[in-house]
C-alpha positions as CSV (number, residue, x, y, z in Angstrom):
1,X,-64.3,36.2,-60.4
2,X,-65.8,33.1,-58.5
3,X,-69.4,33.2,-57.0
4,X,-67.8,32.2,-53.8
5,X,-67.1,35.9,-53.0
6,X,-67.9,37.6,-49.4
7,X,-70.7,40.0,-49.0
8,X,-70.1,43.3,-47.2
9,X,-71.7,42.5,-44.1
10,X,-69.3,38.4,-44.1
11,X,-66.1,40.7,-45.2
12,X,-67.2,43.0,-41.8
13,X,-67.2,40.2,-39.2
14,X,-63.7,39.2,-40.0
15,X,-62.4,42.6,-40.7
16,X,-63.6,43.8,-36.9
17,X,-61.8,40.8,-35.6
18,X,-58.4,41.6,-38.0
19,X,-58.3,44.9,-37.3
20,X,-58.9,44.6,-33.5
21,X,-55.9,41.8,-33.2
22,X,-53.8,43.9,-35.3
23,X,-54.6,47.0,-32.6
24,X,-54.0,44.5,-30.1
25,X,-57.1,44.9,-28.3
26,X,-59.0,42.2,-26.2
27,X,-62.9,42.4,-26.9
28,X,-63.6,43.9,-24.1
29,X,-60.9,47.0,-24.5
30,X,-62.4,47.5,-27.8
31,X,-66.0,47.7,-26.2
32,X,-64.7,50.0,-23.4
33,X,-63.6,52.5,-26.9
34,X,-66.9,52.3,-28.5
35,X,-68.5,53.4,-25.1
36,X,-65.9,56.2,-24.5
37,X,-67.4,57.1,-28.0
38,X,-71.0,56.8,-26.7
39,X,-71.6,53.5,-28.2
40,X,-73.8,50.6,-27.1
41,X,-71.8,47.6,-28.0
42,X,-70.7,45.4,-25.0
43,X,-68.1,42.3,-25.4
44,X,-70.3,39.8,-26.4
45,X,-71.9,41.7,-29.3
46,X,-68.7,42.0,-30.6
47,X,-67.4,38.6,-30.4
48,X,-71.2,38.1,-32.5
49,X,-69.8,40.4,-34.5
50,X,-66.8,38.5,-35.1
51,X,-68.4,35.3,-36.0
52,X,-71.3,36.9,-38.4
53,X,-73.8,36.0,-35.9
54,X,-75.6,39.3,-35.2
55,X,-76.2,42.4,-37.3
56,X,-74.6,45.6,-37.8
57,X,-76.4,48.7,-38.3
58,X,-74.5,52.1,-40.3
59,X,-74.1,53.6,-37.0
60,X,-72.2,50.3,-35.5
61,X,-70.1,50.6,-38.0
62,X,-68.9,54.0,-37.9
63,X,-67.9,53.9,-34.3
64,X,-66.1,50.5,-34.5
65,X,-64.2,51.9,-37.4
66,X,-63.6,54.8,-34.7
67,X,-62.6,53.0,-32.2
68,X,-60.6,50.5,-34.3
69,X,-58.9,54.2,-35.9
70,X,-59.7,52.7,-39.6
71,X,-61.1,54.0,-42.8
72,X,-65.0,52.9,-42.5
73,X,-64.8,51.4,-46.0
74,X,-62.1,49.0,-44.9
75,X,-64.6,47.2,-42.5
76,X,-66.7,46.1,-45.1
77,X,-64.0,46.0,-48.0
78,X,-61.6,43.1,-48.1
79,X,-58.9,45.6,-50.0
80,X,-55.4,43.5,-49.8
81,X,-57.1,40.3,-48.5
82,X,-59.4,39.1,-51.6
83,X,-59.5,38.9,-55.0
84,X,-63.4,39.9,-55.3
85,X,-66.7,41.0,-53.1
86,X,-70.2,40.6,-53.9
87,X,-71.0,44.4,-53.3
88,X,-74.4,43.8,-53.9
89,X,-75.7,40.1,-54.9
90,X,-75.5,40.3,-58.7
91,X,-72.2,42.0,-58.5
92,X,-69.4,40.9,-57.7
93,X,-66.2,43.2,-58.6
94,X,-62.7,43.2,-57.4
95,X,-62.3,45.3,-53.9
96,X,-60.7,48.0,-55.3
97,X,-63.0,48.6,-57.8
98,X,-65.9,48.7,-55.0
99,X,-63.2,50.8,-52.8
100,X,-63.5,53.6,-55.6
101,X,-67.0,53.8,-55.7
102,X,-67.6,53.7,-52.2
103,X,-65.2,57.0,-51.6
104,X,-66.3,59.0,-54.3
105,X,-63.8,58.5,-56.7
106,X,-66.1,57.1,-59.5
107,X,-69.3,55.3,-60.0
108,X,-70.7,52.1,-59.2
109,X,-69.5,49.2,-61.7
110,X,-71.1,46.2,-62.9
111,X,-69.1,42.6,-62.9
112,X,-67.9,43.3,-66.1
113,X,-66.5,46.2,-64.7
114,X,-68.4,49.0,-67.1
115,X,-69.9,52.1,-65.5
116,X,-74.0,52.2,-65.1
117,X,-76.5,55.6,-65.0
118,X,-73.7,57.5,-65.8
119,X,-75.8,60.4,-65.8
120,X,-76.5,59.9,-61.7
121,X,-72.8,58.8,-61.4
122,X,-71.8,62.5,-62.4
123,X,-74.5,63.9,-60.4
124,X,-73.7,62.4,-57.1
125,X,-70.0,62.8,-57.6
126,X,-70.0,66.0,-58.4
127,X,-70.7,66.8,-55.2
128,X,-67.1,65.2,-54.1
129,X,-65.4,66.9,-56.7
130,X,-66.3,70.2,-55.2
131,X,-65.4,69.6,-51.7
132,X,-62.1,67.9,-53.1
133,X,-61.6,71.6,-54.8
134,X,-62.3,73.2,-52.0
135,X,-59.6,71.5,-49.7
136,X,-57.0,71.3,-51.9
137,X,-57.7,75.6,-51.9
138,X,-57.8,75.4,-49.0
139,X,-54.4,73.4,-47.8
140,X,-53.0,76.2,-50.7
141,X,-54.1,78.9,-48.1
142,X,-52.3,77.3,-45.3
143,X,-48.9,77.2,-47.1
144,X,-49.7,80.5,-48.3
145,X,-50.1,81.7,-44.7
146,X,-47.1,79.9,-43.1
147,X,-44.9,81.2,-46.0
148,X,-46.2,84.8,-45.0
149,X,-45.7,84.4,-41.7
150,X,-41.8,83.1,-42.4
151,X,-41.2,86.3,-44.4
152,X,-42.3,88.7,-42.5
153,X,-40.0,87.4,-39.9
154,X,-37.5,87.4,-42.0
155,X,-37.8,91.2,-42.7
156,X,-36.2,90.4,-46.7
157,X,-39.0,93.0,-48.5
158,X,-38.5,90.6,-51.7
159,X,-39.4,87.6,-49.6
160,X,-42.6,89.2,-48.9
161,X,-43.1,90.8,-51.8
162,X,-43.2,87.3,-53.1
163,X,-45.1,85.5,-50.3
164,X,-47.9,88.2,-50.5
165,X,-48.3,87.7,-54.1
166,X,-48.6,83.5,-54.1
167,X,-50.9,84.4,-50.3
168,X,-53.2,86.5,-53.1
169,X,-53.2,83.6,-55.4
170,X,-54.4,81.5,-52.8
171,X,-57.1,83.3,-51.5
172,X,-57.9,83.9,-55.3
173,X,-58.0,79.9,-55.8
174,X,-60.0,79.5,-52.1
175,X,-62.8,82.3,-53.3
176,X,-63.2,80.2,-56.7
177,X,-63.9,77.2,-54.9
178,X,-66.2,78.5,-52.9
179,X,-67.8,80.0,-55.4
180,X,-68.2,77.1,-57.8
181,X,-69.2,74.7,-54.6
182,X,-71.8,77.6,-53.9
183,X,-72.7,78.1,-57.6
184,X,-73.5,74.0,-57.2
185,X,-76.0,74.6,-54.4
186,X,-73.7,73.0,-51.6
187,X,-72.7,74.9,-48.5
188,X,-69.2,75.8,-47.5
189,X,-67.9,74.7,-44.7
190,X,-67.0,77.4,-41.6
191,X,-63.7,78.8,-42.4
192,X,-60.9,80.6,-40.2
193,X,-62.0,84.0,-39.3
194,X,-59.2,85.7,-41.2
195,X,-59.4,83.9,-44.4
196,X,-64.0,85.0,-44.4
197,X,-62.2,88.5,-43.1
198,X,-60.0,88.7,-46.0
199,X,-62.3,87.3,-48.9
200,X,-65.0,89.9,-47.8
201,X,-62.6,92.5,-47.5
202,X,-61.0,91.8,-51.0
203,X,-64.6,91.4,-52.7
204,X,-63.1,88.8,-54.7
205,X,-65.5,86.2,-53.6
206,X,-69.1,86.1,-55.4
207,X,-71.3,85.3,-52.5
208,X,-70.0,86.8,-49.3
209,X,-73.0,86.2,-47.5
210,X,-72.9,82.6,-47.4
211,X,-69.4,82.6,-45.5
212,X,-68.9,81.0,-42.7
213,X,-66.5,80.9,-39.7
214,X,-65.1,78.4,-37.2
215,X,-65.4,79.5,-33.6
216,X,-61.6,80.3,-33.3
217,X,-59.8,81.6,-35.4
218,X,-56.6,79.5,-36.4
219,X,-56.5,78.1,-39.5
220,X,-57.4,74.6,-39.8
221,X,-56.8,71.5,-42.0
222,X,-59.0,70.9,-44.6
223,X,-61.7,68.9,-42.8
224,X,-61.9,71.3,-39.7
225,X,-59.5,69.7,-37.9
226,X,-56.2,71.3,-36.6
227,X,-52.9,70.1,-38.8
């Protein structure tokens, strides 16, 4: 890969300006988002932006990714555009190598494109791999609940025979998640009242007491957020 290759921060300037063209967005109606957000950035600073002329700090970067409705990673990450980024200056890797590490999906690389301290690798992704167990559990529980739903409306007592056996499996799989994320010394996210309800109730779960629930009680998507 050449030496020529962007840094994060180069890769950002032109990726704000890409991103806000493709959105369609003049300057300023991308500076009027970041301040609906609570953000500080007028139009000039983001024309700076633009041309690599002025700083960006995490935060920045968060809410123009907001605003700009992209994945964060994409700002600084020239995935699809280049052939190589200088993730830090005495590595340069191809972006999609970089784009793996920087989501969780494995650890950081060197330019020949082997794995380093892959005893803190495992460490820190660990902690990704649990939540990533815990969402899939809990996206189980929501088909598990909608299938329930759908066959008790249905009034067919071998439809719901069947949807209250795979609903049991599903609140099985959810209270092993927990448990393992637990067992790892991270803490659960709140969870719809019926599902903390029904995993106290059941006694299935080994650590009731660290449960959790959002303020209503619908079941959500696996982030929090309504599906």
């Amino acid at each position: 890969m050449g030496t020529d290759a962007k840094r994060p921060s180069e890769v950002l300037a032109g990726q704000v300006k890409y991103w806000r063209e493709r959105r369609h967005l003049t300057a300023q109606q991308l500076a009027d988002r970041v301040s609906d957000i609570g953000g500080k950035l007028d139009r000039v600073a983001i024309a700076k932006i633009e041309t690599n002329s002025r700083g960006v700090s995490l935060d920045e970067t968060v809410q123009l990714a907001y605003a700009l409705t992209v994945p964060p990673p994409l700002l600084f990450l020239p995935l699809g555009s280049e052939d190589a980024v200088a993730i830090v200056p005495n590595v340069v890797i191809h972006p999609h190598l970089a784009w793996k590490w920087v989501v969780g999906e494995e650890g950081p690389a060197t330019s020949d494109r082997l794995g380093i301290r892959l005893d803190e690798s495992y460490d820190a992704l660990l902690r990704v791999r649990e939540h990533e167990r815990l969402w899939a559990a809990q996206e189980a529980m929501q088909g598990a609940g909608t299938d329930l739903r759908m066959a008790e409306r249905s009034g067919n007592p071998e439809r719901m025979q069947r949807a209250k056996e795979a609903h049991a499996d599903a609140l099985g799989g959810l209270a092993h998640a927990l448990d393992s994320m637990i067992k790892a010394g991270l803490r659960p996210p709140g969870l719809p009242k019926e599902w903390v309800t029904d995993l106290k109730a059941t006694g299935i779960i080994d650590h009731p007491e660290e449960l959790r629930f959002l303020s209503d009680s619908k079941p959500k998507g696996a982030d929090g957020g309504e599906r």
